[in-house]
C-alpha positions as a Markdown table, in Angstrom:
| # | Residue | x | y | z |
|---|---|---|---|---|
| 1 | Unk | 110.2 | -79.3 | -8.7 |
| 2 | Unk | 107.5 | -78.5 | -6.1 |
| 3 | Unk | 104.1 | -78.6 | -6.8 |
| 4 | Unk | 102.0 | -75.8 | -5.1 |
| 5 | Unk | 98.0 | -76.8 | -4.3 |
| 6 | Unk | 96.0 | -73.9 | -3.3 |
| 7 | Unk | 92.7 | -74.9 | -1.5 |
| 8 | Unk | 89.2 | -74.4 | -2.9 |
| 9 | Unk | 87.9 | -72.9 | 0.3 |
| 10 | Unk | 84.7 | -70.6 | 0.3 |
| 11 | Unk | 85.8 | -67.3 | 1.5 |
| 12 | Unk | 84.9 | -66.8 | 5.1 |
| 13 | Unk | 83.4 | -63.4 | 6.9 |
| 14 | Unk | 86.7 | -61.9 | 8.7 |
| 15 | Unk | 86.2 | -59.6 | 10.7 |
| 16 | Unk | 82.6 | -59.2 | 10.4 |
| 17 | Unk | 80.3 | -58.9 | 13.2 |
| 18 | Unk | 78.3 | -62.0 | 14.3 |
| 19 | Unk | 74.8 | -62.0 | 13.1 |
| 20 | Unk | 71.9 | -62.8 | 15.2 |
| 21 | Unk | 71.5 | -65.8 | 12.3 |
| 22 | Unk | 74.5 | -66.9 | 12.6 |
| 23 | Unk | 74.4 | -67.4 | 16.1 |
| 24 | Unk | 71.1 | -69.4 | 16.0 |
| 25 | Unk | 72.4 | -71.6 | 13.6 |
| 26 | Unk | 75.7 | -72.3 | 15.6 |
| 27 | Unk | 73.6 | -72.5 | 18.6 |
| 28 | Unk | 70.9 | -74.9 | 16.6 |
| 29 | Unk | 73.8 | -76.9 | 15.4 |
| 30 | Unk | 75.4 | -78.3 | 19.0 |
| 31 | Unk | 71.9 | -78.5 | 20.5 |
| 32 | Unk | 71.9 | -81.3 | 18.1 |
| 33 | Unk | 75.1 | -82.6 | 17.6 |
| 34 | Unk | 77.3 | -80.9 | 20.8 |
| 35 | Unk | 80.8 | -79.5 | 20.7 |
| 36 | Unk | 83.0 | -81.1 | 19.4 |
| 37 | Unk | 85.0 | -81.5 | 15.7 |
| 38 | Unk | 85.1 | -77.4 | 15.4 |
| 39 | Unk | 87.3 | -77.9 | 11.7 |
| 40 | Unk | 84.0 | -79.2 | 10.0 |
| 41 | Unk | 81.2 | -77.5 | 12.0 |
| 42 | Unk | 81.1 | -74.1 | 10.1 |
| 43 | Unk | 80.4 | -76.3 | 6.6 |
| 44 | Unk | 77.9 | -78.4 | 8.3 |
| 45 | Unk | 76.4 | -75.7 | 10.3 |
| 46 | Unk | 76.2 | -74.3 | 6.9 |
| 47 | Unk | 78.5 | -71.2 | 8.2 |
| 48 | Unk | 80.4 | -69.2 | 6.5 |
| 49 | Unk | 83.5 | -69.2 | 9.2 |
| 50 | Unk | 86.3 | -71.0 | 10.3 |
| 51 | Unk | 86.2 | -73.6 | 12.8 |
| 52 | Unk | 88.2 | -70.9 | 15.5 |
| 53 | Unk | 86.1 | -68.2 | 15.3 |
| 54 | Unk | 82.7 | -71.0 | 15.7 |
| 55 | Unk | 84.5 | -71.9 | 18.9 |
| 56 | Unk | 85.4 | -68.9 | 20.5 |
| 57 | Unk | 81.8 | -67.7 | 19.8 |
| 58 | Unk | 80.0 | -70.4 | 21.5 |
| 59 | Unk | 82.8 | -70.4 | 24.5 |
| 60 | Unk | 82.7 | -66.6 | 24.8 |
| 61 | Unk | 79.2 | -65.6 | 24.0 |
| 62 | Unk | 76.8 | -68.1 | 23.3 |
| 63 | Unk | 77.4 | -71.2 | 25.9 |
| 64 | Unk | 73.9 | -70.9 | 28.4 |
| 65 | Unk | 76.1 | -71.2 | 31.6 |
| 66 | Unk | 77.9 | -68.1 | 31.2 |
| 67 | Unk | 77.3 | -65.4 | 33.9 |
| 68 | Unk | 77.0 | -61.9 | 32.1 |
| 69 | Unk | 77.3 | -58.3 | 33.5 |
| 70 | Unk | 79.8 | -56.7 | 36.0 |
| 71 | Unk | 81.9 | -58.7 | 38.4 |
| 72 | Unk | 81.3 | -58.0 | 42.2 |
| 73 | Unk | 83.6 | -56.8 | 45.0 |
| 74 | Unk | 83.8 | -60.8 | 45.6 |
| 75 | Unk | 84.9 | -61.8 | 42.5 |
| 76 | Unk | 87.2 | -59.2 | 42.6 |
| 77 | Unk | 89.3 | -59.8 | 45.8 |
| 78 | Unk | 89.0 | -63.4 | 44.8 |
| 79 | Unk | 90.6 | -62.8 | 41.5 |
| 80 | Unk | 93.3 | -60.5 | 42.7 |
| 81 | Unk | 94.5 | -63.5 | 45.6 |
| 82 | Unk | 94.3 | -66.1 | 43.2 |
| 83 | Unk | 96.4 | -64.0 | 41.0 |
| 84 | Unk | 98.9 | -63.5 | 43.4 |
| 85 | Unk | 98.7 | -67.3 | 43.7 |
| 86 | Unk | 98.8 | -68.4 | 40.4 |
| 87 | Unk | 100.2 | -65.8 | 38.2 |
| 88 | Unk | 98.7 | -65.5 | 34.8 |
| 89 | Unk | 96.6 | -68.6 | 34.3 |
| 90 | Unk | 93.7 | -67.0 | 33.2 |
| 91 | Unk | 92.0 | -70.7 | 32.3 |
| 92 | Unk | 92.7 | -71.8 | 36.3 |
| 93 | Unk | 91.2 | -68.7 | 37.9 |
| 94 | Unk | 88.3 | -68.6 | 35.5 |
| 95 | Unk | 87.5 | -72.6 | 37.1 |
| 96 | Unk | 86.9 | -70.8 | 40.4 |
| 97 | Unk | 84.8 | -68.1 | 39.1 |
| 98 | Unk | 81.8 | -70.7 | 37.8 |
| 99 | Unk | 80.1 | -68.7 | 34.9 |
| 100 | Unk | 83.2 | -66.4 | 33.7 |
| 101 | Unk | 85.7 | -67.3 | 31.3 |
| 102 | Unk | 89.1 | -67.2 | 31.3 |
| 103 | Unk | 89.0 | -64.7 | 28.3 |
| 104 | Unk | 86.7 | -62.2 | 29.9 |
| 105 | Unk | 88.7 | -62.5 | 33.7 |
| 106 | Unk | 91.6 | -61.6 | 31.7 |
| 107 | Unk | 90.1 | -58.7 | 30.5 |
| 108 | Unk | 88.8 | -58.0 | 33.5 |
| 109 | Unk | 92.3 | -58.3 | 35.3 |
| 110 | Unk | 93.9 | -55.9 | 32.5 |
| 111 | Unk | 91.3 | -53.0 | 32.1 |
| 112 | Unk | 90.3 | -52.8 | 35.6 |
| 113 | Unk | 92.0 | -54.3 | 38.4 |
| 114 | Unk | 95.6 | -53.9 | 37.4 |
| 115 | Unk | 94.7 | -50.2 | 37.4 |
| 116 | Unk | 93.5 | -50.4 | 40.8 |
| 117 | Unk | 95.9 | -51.8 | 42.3 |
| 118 | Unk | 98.7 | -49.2 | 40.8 |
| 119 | Unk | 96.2 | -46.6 | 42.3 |
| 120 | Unk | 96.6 | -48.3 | 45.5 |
| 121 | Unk | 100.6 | -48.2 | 45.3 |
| 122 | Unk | 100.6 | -52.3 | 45.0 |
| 123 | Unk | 102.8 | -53.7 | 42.4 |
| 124 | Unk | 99.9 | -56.0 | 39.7 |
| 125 | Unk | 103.1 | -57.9 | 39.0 |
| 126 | Unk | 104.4 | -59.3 | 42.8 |
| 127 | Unk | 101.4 | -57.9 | 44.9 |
| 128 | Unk | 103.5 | -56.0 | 47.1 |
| 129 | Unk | 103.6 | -52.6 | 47.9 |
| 130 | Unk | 105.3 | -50.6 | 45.3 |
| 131 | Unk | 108.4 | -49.3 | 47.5 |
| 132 | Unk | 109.6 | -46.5 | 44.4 |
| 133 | Unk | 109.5 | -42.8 | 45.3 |
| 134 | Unk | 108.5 | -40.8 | 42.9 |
| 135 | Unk | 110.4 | -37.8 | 42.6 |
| 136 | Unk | 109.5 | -34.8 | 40.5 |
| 137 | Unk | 110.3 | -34.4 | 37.1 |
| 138 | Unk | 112.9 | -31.6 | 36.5 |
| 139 | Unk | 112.6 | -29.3 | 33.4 |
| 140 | Unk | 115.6 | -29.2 | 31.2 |
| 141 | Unk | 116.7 | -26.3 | 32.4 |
| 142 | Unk | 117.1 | -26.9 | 35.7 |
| 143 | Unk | 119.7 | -29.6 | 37.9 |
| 144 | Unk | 119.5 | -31.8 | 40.9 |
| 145 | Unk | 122.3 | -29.3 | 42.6 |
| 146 | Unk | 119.7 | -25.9 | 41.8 |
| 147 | Unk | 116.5 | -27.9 | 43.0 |
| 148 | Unk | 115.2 | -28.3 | 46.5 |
| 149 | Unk | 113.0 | -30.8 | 47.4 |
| 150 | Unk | 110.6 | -29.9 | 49.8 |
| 151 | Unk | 110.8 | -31.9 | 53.0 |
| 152 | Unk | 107.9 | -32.0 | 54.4 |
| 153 | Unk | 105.7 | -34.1 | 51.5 |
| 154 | Unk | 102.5 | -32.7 | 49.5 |
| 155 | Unk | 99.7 | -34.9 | 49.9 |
| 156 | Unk | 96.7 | -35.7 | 47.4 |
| 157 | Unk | 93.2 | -35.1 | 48.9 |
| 158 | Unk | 93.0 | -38.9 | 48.2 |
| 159 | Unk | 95.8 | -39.7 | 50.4 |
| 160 | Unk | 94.9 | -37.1 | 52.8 |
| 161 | Unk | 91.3 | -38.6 | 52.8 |
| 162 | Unk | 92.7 | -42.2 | 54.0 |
| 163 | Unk | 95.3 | -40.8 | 56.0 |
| 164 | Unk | 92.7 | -39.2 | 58.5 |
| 165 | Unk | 90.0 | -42.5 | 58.3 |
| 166 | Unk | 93.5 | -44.4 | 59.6 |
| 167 | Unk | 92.9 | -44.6 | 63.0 |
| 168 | Unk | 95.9 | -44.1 | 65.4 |
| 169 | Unk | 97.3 | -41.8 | 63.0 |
| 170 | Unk | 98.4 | -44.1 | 59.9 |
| 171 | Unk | 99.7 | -42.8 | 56.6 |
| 172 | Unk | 98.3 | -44.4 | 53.3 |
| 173 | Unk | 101.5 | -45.7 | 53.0 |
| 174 | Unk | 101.6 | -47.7 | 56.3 |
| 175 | Unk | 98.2 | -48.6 | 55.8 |
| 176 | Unk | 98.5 | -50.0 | 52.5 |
| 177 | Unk | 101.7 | -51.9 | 53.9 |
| 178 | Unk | 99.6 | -53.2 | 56.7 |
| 179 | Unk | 96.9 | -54.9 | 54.4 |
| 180 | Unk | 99.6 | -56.0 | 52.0 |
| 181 | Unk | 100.7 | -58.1 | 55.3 |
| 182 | Unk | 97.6 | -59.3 | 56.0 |
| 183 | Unk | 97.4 | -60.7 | 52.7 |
| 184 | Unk | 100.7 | -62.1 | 52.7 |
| 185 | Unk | 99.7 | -64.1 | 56.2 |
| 186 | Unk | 96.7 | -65.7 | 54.5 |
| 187 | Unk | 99.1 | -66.3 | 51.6 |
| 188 | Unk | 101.2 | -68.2 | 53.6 |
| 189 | Unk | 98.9 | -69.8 | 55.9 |
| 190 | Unk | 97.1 | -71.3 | 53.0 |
| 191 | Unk | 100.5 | -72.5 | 51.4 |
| 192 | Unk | 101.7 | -74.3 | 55.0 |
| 193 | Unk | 98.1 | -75.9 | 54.9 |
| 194 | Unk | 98.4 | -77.2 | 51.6 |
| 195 | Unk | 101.4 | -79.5 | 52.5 |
């Protein structure tokens, strides 16, 4: 026969928004004793949380060294070429942005930058230029056999914008291949430096 114990726990705020008290006393409470056991801070911190949600609100929000507001065009390029380096490892990238965490360069990476690099044709996955054609969607009525595509191709006023500031006549396309080449030669030329 199995005995079942059920904890005497004091029922913690979930979900509930972080008062400005609360953070004082979290705050107040590692000035003294640091970071460290999070299980028994909220109780001695005289919290009513769990030990996760005390971490992840001094790592996120309250530690003094992190850098707040928007990221810059620096921090950008840097973290889309150390993503093509590393992949998702958020925690790595974040050590070579001093001040951001990896929780908010995620963030970052998902609601921004991923979306500018689909707008620029470039694949967030492989950093290469996304090869796909896109071909127009046909209605249900009508049949590869009845439709003609046109040949010569309908340009955007975005494309049409960086086609003409591409000198010697580029096409977005060839210029977007052109800078995904560039950034495959520094790839490369910091991977034979390495070994």
């Amino acid at each position: 026969m199995r005995k079942y114990f059920f904890s005497k726990k004091q029922h913690s705020k979930k979900g509930a928004n972080w008062t400005n008290e609360e953070d004082q006393k979290l705050i107040d409470y590692i000035k003294i004793h640091g970071e460290g056991d999070w299980r028994t801070l909220p109780k001695a911190a005289g919290l009513q949380r769990c030990g996760k949600s005390c971490r992840l609100r001094w790592i996120n929000y309250l530690k003094p060294d992190i850098k707040r507001g928007n990221f810059g065009e620096g921090e950008d390029d840097l973290i889309i070429k150390l993503h093509a380096l590393l992949g998702n490892r958020w925690s790595l990238i974040a050590g070579r942005l001093p001040g951001r965490t990896d929780n908010e360069v995620k963030n970052y990476w998902n609601s921004n930058l991923k979306k500018k690099l689909i707008n620029m044709g470039i694949d967030p996955n492989n950093h290469r230029v996304n090869q796909t054609l896109k071909r127009p969607i046909l209605s249900e009525y009508e049949s590869f056999s009845s439709k003609q595509y046109p040949s010569k191709k309908i340009m955007s006023e975005e494309e049409e914008s960086v086609s003409s500031s591409c000198p010697n006549n580029f096409t977005a396309v060839e210029k977007k291949k052109e800078v995904m080449m560039d950034v495959e030669a520094q790839n490369h030329a910091r991977k034979s430096s390495t070994y």
